[in-house]
PDBQT receptor file of N, H, CA, C and O in Angstrom, charges set to zero:
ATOM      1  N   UNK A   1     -36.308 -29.923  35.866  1.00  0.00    +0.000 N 
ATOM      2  CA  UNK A   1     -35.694 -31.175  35.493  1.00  0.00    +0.000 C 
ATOM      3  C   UNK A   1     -36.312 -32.273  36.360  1.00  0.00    +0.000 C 
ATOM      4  O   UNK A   1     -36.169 -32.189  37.580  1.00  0.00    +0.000 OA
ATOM      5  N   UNK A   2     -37.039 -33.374  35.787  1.00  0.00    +0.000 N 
ATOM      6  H   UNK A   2     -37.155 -33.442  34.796  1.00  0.00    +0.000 HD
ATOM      7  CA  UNK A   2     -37.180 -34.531  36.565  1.00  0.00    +0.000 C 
ATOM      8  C   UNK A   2     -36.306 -34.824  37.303  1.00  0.00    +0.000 C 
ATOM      9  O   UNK A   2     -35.083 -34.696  37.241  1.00  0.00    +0.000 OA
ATOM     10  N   UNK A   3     -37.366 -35.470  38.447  1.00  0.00    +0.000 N 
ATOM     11  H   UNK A   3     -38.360 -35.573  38.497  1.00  0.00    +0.000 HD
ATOM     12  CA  UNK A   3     -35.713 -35.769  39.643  1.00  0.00    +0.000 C 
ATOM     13  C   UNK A   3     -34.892 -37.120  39.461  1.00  0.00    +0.000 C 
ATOM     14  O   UNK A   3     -33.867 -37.492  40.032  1.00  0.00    +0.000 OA
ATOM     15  N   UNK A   4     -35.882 -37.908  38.213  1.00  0.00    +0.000 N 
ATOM     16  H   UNK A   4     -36.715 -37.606  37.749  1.00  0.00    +0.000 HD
ATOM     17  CA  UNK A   4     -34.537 -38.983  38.423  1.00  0.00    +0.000 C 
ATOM     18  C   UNK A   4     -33.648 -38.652  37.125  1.00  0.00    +0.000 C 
ATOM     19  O   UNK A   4     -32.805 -39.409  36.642  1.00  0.00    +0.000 OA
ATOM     20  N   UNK A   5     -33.870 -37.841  36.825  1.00  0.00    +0.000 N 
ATOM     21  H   UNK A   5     -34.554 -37.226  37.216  1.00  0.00    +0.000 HD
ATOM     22  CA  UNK A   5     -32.282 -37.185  35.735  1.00  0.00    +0.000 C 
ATOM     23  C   UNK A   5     -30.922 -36.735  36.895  1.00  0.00    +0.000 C 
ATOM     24  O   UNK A   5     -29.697 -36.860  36.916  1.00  0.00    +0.000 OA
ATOM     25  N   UNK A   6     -32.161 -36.064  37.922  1.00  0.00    +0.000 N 
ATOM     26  H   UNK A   6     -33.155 -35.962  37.905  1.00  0.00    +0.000 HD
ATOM     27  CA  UNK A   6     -31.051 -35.133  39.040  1.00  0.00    +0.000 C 
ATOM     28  C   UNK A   6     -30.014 -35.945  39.741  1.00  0.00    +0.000 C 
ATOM     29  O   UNK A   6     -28.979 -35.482  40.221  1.00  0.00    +0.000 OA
ATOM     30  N   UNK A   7     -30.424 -37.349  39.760  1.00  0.00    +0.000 N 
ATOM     31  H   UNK A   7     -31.265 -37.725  39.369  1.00  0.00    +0.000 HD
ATOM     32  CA  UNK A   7     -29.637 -38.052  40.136  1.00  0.00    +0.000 C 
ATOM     33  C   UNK A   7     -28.370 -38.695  39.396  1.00  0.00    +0.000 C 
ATOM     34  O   UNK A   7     -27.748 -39.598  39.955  1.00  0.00    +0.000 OA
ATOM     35  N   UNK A   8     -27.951 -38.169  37.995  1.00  0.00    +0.000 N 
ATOM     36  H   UNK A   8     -28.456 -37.435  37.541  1.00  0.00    +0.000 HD
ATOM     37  CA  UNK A   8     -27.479 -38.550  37.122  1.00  0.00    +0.000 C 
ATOM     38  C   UNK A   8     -26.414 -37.591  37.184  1.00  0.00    +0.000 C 
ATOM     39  O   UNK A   8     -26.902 -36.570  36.699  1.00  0.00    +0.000 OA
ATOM     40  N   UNK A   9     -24.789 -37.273  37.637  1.00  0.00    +0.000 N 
ATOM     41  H   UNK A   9     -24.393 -38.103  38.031  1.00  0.00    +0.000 HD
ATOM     42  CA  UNK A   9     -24.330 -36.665  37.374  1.00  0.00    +0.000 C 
ATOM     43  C   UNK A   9     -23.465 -36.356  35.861  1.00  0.00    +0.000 C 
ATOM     44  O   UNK A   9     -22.560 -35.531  35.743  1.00  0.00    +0.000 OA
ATOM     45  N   UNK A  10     -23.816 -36.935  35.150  1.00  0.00    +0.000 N 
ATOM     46  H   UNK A  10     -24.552 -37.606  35.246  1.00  0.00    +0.000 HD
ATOM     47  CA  UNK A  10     -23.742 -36.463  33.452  1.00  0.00    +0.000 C 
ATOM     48  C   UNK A  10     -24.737 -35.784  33.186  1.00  0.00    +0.000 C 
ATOM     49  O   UNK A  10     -24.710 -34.607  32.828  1.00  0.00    +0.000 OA
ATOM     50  N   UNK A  11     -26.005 -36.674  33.385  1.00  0.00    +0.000 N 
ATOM     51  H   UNK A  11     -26.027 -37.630  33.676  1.00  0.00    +0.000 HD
ATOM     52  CA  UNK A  11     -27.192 -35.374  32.794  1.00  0.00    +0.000 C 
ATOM     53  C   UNK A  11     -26.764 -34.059  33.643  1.00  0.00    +0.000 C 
ATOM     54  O   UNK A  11     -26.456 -33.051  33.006  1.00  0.00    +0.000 OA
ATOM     55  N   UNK A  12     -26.746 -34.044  34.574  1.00  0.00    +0.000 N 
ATOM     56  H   UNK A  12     -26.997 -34.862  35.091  1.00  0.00    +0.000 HD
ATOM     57  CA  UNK A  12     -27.028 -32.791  35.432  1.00  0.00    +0.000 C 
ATOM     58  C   UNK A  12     -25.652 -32.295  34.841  1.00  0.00    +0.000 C 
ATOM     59  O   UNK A  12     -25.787 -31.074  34.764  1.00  0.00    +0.000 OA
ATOM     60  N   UNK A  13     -24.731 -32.543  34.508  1.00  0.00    +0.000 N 
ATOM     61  H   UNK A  13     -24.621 -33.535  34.572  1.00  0.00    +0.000 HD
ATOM     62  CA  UNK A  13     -23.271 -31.807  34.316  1.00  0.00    +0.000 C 
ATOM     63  C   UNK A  13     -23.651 -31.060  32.857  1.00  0.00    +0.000 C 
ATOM     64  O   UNK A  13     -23.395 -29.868  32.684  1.00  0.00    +0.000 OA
ATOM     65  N   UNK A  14     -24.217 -31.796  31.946  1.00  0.00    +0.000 N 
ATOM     66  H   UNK A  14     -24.425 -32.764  32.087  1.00  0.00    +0.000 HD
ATOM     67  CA  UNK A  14     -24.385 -31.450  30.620  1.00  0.00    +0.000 C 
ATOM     68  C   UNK A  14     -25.550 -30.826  30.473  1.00  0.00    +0.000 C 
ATOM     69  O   UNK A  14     -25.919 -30.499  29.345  1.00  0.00    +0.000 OA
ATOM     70  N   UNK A  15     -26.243 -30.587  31.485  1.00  0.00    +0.000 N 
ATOM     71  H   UNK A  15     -25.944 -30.853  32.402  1.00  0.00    +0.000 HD
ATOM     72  CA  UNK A  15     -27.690 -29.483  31.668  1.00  0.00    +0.000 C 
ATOM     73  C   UNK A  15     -27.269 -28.283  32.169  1.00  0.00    +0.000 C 
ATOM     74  O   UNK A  15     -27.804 -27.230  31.821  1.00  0.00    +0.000 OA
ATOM     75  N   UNK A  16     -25.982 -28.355  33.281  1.00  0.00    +0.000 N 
ATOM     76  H   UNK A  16     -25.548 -29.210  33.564  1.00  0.00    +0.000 HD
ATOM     77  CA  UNK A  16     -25.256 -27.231  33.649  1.00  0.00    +0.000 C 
ATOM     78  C   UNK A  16     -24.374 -26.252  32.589  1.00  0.00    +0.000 C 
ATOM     79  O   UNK A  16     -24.125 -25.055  32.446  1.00  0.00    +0.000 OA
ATOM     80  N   UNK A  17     -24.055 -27.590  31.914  1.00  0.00    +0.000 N 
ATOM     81  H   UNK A  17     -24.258 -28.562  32.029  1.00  0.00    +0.000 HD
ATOM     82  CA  UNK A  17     -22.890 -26.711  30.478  1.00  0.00    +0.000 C 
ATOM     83  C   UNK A  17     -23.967 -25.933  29.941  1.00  0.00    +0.000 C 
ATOM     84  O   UNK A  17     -24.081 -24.707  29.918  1.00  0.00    +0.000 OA
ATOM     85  N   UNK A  18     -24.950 -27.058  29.395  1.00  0.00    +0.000 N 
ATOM     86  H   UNK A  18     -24.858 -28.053  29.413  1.00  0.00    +0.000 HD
ATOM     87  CA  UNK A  18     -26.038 -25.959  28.107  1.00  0.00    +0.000 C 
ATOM     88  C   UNK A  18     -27.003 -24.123  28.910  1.00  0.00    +0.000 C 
ATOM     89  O   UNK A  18     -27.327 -23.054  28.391  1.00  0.00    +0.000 OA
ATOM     90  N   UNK A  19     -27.108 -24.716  30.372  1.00  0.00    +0.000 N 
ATOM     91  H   UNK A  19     -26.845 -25.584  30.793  1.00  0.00    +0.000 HD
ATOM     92  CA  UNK A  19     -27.634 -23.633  30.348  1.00  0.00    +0.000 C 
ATOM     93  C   UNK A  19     -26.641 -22.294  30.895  1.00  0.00    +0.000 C 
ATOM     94  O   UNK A  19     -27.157 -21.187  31.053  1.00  0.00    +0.000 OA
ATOM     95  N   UNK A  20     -25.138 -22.536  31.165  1.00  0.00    +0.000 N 
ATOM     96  H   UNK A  20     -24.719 -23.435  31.037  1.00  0.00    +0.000 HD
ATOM     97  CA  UNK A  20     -24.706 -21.491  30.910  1.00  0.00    +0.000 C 
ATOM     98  C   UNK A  20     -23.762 -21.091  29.789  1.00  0.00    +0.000 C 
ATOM     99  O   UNK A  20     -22.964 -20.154  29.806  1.00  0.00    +0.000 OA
ATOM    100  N   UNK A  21     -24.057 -22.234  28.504  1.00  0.00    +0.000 N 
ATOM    101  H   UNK A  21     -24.705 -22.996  28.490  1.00  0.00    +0.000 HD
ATOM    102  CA  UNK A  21     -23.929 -21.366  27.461  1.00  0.00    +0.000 C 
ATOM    103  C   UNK A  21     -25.317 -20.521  26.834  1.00  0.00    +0.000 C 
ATOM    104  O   UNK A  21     -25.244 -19.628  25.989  1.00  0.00    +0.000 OA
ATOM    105  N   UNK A  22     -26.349 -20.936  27.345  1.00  0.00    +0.000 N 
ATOM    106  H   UNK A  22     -26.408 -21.661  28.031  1.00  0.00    +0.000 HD
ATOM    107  CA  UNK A  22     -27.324 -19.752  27.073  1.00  0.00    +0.000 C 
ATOM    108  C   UNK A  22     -27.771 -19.023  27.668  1.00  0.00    +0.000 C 
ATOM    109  O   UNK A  22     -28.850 -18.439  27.570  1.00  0.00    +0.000 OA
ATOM    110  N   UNK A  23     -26.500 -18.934  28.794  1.00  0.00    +0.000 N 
ATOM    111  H   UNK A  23     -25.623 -19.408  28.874  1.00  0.00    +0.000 HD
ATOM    112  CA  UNK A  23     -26.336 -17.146  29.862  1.00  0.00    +0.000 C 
ATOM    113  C   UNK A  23     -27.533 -17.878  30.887  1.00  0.00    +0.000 C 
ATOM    114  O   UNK A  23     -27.317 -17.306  31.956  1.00  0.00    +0.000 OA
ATOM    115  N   UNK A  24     -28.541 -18.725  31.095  1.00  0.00    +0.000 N 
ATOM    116  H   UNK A  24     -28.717 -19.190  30.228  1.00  0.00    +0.000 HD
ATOM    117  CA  UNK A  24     -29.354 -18.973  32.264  1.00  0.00    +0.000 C 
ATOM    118  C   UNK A  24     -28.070 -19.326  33.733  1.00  0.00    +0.000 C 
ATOM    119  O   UNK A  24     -27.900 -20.486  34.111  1.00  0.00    +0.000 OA
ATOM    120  N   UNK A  25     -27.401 -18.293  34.299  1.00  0.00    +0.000 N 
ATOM    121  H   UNK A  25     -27.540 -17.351  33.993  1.00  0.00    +0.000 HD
ATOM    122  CA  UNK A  25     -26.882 -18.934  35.328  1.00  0.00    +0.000 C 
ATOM    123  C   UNK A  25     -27.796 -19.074  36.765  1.00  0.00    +0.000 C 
ATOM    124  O   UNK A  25     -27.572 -19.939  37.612  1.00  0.00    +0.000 OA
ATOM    125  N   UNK A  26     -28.487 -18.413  36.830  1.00  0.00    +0.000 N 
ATOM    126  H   UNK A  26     -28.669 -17.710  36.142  1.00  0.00    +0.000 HD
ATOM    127  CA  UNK A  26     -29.446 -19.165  37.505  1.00  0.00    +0.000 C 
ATOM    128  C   UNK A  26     -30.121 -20.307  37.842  1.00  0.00    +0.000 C 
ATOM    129  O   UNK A  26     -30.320 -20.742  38.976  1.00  0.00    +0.000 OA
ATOM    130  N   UNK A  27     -30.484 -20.799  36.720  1.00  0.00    +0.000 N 
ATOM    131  H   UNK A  27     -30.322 -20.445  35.799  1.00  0.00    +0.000 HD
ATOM    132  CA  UNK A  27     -31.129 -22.203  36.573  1.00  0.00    +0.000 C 
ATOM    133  C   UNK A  27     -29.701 -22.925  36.728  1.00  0.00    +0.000 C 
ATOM    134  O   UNK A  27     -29.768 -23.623  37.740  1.00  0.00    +0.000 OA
ATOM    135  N   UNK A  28     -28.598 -23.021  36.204  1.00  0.00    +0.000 N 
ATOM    136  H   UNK A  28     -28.544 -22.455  35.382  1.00  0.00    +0.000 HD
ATOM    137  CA  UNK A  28     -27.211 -24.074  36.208  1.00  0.00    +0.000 C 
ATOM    138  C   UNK A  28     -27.036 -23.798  37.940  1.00  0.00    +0.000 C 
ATOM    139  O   UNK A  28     -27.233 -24.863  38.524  1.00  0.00    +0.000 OA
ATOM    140  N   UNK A  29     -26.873 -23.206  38.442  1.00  0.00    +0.000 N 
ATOM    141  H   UNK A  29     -26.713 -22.340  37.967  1.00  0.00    +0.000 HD
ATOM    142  CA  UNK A  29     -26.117 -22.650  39.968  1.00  0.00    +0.000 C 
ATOM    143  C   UNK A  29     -27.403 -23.396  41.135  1.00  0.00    +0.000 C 
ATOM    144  O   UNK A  29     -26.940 -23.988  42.110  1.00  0.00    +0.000 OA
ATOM    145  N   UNK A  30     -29.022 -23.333  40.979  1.00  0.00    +0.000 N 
ATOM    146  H   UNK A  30     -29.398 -22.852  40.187  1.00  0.00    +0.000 HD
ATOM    147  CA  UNK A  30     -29.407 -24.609  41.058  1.00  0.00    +0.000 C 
ATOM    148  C   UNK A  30     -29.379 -25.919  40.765  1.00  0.00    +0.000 C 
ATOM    149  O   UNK A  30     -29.147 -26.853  41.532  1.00  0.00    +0.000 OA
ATOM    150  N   UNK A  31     -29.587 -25.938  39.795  1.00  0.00    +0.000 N 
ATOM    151  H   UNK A  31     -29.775 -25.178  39.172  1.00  0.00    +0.000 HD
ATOM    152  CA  UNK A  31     -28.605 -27.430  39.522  1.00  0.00    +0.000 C 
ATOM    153  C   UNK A  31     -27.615 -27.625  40.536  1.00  0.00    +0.000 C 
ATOM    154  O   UNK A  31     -27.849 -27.971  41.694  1.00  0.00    +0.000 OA
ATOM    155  N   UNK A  32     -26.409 -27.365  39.996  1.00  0.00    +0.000 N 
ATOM    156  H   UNK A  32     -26.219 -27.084  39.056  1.00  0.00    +0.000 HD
ATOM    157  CA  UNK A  32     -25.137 -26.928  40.749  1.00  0.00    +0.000 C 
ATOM    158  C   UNK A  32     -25.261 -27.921  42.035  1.00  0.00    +0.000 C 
ATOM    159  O   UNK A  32     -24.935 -29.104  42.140  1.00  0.00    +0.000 OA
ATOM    160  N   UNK A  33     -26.013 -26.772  43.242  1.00  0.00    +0.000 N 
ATOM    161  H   UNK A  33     -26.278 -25.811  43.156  1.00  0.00    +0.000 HD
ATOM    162  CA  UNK A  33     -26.371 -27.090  44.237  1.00  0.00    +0.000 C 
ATOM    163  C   UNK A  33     -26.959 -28.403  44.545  1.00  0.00    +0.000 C 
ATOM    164  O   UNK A  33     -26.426 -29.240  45.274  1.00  0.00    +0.000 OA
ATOM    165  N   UNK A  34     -28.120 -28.538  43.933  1.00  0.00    +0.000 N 
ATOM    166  H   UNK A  34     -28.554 -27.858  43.341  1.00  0.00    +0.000 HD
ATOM    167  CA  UNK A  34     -28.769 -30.078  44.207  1.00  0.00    +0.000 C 
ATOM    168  C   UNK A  34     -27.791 -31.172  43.707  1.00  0.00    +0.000 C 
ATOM    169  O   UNK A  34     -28.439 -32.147  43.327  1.00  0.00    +0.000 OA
ATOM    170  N   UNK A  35     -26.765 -31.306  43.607  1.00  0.00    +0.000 N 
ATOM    171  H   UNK A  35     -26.239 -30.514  43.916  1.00  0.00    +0.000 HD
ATOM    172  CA  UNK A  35     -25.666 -32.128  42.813  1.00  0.00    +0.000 C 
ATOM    173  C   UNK A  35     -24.992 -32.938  44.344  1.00  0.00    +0.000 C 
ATOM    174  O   UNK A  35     -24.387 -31.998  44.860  1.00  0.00    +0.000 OA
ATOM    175  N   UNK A  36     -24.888 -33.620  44.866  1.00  0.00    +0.000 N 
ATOM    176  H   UNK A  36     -25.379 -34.384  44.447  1.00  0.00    +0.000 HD
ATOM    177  CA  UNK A  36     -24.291 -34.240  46.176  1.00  0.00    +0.000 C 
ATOM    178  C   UNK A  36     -23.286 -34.598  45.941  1.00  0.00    +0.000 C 
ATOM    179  O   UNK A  36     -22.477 -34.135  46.746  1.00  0.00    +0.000 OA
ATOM    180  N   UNK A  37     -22.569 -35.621  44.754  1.00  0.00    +0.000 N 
ATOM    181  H   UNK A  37     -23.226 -35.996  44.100  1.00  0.00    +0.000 HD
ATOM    182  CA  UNK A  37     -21.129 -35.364  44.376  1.00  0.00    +0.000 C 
ATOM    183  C   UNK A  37     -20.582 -35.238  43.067  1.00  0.00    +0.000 C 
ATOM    184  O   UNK A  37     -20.487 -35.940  42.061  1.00  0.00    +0.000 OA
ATOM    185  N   UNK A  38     -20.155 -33.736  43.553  1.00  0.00    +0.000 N 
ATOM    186  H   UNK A  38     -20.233 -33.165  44.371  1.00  0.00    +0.000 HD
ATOM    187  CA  UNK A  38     -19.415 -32.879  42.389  1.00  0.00    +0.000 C 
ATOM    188  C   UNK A  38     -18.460 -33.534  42.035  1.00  0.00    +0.000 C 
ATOM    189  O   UNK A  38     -17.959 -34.211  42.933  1.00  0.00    +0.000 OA
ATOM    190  N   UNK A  39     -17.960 -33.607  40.969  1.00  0.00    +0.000 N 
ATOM    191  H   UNK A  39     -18.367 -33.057  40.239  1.00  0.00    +0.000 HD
ATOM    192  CA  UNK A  39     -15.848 -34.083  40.397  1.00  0.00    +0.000 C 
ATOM    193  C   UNK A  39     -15.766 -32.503  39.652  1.00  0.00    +0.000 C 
ATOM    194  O   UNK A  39     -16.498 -31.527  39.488  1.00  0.00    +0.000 OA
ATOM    195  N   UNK A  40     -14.794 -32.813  39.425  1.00  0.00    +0.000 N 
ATOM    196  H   UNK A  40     -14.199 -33.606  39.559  1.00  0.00    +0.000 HD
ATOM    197  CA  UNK A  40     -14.078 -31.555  38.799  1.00  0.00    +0.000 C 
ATOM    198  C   UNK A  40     -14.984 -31.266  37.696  1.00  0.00    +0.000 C 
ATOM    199  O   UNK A  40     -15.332 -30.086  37.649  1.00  0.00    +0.000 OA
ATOM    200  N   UNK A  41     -15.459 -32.032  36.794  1.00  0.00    +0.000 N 
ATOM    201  H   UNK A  41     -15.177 -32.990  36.832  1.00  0.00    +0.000 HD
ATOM    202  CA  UNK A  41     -15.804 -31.500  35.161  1.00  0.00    +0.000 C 
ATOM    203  C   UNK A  41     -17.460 -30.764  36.093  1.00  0.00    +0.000 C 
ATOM    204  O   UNK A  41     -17.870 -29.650  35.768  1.00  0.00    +0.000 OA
ATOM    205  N   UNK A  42     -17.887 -31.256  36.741  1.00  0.00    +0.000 N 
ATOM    206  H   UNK A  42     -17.554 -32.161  37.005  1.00  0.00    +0.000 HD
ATOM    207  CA  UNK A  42     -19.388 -30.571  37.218  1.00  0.00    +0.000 C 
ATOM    208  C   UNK A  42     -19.066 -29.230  37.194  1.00  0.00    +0.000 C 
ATOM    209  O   UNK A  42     -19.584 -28.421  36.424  1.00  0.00    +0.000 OA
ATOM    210  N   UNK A  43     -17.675 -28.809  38.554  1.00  0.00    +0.000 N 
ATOM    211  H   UNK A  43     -17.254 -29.466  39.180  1.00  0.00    +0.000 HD
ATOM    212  CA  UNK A  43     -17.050 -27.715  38.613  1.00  0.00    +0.000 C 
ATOM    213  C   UNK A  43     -16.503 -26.780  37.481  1.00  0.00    +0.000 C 
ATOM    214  O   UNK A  43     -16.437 -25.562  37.651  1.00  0.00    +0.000 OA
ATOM    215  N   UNK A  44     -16.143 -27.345  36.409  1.00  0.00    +0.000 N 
ATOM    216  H   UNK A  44     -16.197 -28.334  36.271  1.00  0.00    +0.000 HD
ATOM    217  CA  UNK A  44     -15.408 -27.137  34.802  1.00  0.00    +0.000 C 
ATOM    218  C   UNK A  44     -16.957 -26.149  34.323  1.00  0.00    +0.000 C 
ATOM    219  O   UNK A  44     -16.865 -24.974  33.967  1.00  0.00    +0.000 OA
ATOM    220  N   UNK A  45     -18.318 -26.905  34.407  1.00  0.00    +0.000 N 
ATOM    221  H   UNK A  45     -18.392 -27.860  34.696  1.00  0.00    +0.000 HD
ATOM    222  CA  UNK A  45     -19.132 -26.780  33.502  1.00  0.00    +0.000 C 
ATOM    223  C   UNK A  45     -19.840 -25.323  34.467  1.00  0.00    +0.000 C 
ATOM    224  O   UNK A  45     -20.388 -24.310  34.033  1.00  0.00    +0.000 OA
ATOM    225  N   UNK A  46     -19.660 -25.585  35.352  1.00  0.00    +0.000 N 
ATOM    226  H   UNK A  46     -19.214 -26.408  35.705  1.00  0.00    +0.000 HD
ATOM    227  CA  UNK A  46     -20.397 -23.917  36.224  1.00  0.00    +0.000 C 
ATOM    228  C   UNK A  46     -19.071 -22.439  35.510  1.00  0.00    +0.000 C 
ATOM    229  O   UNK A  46     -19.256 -21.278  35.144  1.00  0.00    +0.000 OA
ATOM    230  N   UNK A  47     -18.004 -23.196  35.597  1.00  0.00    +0.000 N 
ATOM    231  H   UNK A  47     -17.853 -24.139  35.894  1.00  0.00    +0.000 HD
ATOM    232  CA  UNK A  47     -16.846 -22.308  35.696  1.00  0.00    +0.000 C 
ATOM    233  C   UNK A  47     -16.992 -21.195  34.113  1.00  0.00    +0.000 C 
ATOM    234  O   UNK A  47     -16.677 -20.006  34.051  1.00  0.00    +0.000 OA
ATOM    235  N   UNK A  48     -17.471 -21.921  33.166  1.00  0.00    +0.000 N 
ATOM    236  H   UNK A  48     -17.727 -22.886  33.216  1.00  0.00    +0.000 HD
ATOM    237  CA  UNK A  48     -17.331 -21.697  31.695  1.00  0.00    +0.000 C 
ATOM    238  C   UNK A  48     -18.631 -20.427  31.415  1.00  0.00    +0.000 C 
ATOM    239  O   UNK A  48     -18.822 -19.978  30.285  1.00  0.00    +0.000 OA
TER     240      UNK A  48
């Protein structure tokens, strides 16, 4: 992911949803991490 998306916590929240609805939890749980402030729905979208 480009890094100025990474700075976007929607993109990055809605890159987290899609890739663990297609089972990549790997790639989301990075994400995840590089995220500096989480809210709840970031947390919602790892959880699912």
């Amino acid at each position: 992911m480009p890094e100025n998306y990474r700075n976007n916590n929607i993109t990055s929240t809605s890159t987290i949803d899609m890739l663990m609805k297609f089972g990549d939890v790997e790639s989301a749980e990075q994400i995840f991490r590089s995220i500096k402030a989480k809210d709840f729905i970031t947390y919602g979208a790892m959880v699912k």
